[in-house]
C-alpha positions in Angstrom: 0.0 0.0 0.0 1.3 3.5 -0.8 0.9 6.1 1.9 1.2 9.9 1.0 2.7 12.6 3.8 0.7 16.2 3.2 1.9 19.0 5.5 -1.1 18.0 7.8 -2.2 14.9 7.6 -1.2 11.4 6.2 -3.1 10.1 3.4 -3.3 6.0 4.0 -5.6 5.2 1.1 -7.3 7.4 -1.6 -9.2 5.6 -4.0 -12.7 5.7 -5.9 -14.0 8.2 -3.7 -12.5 6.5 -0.5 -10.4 7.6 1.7 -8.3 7.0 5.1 -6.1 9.8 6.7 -4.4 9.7 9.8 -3.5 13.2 12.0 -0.3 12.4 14.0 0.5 15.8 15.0 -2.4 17.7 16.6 -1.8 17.4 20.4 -1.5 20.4 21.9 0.1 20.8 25.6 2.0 18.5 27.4 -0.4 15.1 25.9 1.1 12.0 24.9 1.1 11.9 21.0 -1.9 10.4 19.3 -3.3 9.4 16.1 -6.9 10.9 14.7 -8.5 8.6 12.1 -10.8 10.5 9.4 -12.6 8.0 6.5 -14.5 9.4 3.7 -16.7 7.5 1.3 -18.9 8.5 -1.4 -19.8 12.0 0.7 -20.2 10.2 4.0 -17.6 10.3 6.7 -16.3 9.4 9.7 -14.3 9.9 13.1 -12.5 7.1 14.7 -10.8 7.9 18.4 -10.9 11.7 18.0 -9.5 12.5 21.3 -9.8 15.7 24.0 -9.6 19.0 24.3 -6.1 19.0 23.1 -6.9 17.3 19.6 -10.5 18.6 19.3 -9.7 22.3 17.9 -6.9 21.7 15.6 -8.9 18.2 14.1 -12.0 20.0 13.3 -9.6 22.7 11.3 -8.1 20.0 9.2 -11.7 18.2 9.0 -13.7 21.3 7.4 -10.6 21.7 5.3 -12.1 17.8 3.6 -15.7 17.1 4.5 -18.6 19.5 6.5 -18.4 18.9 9.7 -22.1 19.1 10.4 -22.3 16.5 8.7 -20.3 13.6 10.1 -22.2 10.4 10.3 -19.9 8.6 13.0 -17.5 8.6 15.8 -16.2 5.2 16.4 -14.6 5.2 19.9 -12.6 2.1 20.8 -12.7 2.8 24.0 -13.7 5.3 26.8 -10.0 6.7 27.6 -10.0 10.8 27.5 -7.7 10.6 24.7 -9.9 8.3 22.9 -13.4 10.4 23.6 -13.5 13.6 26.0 -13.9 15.6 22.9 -17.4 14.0 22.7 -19.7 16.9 23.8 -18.4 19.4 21.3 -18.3 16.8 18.3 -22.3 16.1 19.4 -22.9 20.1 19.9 -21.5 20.8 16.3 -22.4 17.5 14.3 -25.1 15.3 13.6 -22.8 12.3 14.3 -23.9 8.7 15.9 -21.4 7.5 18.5 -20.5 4.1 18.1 -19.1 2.1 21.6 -18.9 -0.8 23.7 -22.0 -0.9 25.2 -20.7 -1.3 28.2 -19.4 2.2 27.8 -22.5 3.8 26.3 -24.2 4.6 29.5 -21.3 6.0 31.1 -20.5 8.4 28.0 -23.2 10.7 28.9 -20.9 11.9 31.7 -19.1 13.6 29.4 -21.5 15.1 27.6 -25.0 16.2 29.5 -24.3 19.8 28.0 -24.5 19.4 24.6 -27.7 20.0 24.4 -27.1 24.0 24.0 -26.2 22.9 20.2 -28.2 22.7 17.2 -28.2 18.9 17.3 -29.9 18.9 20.7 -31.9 16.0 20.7 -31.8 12.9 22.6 -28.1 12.3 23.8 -28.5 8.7 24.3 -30.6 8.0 21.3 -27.2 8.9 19.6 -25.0 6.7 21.5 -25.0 2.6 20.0 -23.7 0.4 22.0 -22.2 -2.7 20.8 -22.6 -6.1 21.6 -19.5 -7.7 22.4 -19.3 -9.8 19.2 -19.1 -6.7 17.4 -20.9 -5.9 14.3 -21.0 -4.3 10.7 -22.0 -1.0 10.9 -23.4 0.4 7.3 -21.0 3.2 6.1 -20.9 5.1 2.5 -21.1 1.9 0.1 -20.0 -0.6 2.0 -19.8 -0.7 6.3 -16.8 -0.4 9.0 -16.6 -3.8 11.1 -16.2 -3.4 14.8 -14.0 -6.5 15.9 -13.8 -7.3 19.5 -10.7 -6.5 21.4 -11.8 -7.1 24.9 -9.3 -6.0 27.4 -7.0 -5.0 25.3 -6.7 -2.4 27.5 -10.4 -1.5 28.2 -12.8 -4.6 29.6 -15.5 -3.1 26.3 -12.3 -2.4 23.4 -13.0 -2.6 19.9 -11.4 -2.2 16.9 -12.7 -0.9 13.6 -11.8 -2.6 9.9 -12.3 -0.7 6.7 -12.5 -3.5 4.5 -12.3 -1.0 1.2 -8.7 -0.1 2.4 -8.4 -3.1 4.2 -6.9 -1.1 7.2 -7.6 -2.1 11.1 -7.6 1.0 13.3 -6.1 -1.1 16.6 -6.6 1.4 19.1 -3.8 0.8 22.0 -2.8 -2.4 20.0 0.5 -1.7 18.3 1.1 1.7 20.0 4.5 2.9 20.5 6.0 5.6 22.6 7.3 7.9 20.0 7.9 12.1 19.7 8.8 12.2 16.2 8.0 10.2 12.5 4.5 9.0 14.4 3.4 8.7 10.7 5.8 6.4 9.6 6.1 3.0 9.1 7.6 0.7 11.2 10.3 -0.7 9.2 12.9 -2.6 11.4 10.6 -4.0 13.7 13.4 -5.4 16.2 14.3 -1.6 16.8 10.9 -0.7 17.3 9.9 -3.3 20.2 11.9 -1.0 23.4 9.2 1.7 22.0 6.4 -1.1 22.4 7.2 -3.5 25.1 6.7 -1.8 28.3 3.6 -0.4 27.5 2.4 -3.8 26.4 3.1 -5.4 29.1 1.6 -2.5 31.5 -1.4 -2.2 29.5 -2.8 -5.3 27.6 -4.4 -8.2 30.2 -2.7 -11.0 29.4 -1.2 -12.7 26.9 -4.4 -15.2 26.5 -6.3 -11.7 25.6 -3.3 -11.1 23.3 -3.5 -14.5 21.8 -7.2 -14.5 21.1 -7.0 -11.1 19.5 -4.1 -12.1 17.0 -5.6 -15.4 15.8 -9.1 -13.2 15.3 -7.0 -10.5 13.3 -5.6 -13.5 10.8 -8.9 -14.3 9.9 -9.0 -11.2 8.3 -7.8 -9.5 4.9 -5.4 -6.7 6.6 -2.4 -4.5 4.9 -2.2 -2.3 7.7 -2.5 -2.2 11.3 -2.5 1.6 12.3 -2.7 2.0 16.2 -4.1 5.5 18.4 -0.2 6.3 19.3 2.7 5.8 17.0 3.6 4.3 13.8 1.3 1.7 11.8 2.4 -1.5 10.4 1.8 -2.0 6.9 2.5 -4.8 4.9 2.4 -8.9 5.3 5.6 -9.2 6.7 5.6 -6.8 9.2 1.9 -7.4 10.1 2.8 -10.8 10.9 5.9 -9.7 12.5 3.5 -7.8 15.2 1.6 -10.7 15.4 3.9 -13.1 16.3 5.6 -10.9 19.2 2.1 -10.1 20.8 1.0 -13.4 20.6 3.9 -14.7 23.2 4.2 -11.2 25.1 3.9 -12.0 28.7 1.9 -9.1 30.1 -0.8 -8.1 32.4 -1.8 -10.5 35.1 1.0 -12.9 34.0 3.5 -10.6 35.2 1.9 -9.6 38.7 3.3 -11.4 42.5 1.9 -10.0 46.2 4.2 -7.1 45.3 2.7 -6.1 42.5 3.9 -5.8 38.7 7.6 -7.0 37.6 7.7 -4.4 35.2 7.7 -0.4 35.4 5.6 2.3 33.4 
């Protein structure tokens, strides 16, 4: 797959009409670097894992600058982390969008956004919140749909991930993040090198390597170029999907590293 760096934004797939870009480079302050994932097809688009407040200003720039804003259909939000979703009340005051989330998270979303009703959208906040079930599901997008596949505890007890299977691309949310400041739009391409920028938040933050496990033999079931994950650079290709796959899949992390004294690891 070819992959094309703008000033702004990276373009992961633009064809027919369809298209996948990734924003590595909006953060603002002091918050750990994250990926915003914008999909347009055939007029329709959507939002996966917009962020905060430190994303949410310069995002909806670069989004006006491709699509109406007013107009988003979805937000897909792996998870309920504030980096994943604390934007939520101004992306509900200022669109029309449906939030699409565990539903174990769909009833605690409202926390975070009981005031939107001051905006022109203001109708009923939860009838715009879908949960979903925890087998996932194929929600209807454009001309074809974006497929919610479960990634339970990996971090979050409710976690999905979302597969575009026009670009064939799987947004992986915390999966495959690494702890970078610079090239966050690049792709991993000496992945020895690239596991001290992995590993300790792996094993901090995935469950266990069963969870791990589970989750890599679901993702070979599926046709995917690229992994692209919420921080740092995505994977793209066979070889180094596989390469991802295979380290994961025998990662001790999670409860298999924690005694009485707590966890054998730091960060």
């Amino acid at each position: 797959m070819s992959i094309t760096h703008t000033k702004d934004a990276t373009i992961l797939y633009d064809h027919d009409g369809h298209q996948c870009i990734s924003f590595s480079h909006l953060v603002e302050g002091h918050g750990i670097q994250a990926n915003q994932f914008l999909i347009i097809d055939n007029h329709h688009a959507a939002l996966i894992d917009p962020g905060g407040d430190l994303t949410y200003t310069p995002l909806s720039i670069e989004l006006g600058k491709r699509v109406n804003v007013s107009e988003l259909d979805y937000i897909f939000a792996s998870h309920q982390d504030p980096d994943i979703i604390a934007s939520l009340p101004r992306w509900m005051m200022h669109s029309r969008c449906q939030v699409i989330t565990s539903k174990l998270w769909s009833r605690f979303l409202p926390h975070l956004a009981s005031t939107f009703v001051t905006g022109k959208f203001g109708d009923n906040l939860q009838e715009r919140i879908t949960g979903l079930p925890d087998e996932g599901a194929n929600i209807d997008f454009g001309r074809s749909y974006i497929k919610a596949v479960p990634a339970h505890f990996l971090h979050s007890v409710g976690n999905f991930q979302f597969y575009d299977p026009v670009s064939k691309i799987l947004f992986t949310g915390d999966m495959g993040a690494s702890l970078v400041d610079n090239n966050a739009d690049r792709p991993v391409t000496d992945f020895e090198s690239h596991i001290p920028h992995m590993k300790g938040f792996h094993q901090r933050y995935m469950a266990s390597g069963k969870a791990c496990r589970i989750w890599a033999s679901r993702v070979r079931k599926l046709d995917v170029k690229m992994l692209v994950p919420q921080h740092g650079s995505p994977f793209v290709g066979e070889s180094m999907i596989n390469y991802f796959l295979n380290w994961i899949s025998e990662l001790p992390c999670g409860i298999d590293l924690m005694d009485e004294n707590g966890f054998s690891i730091s960060g």
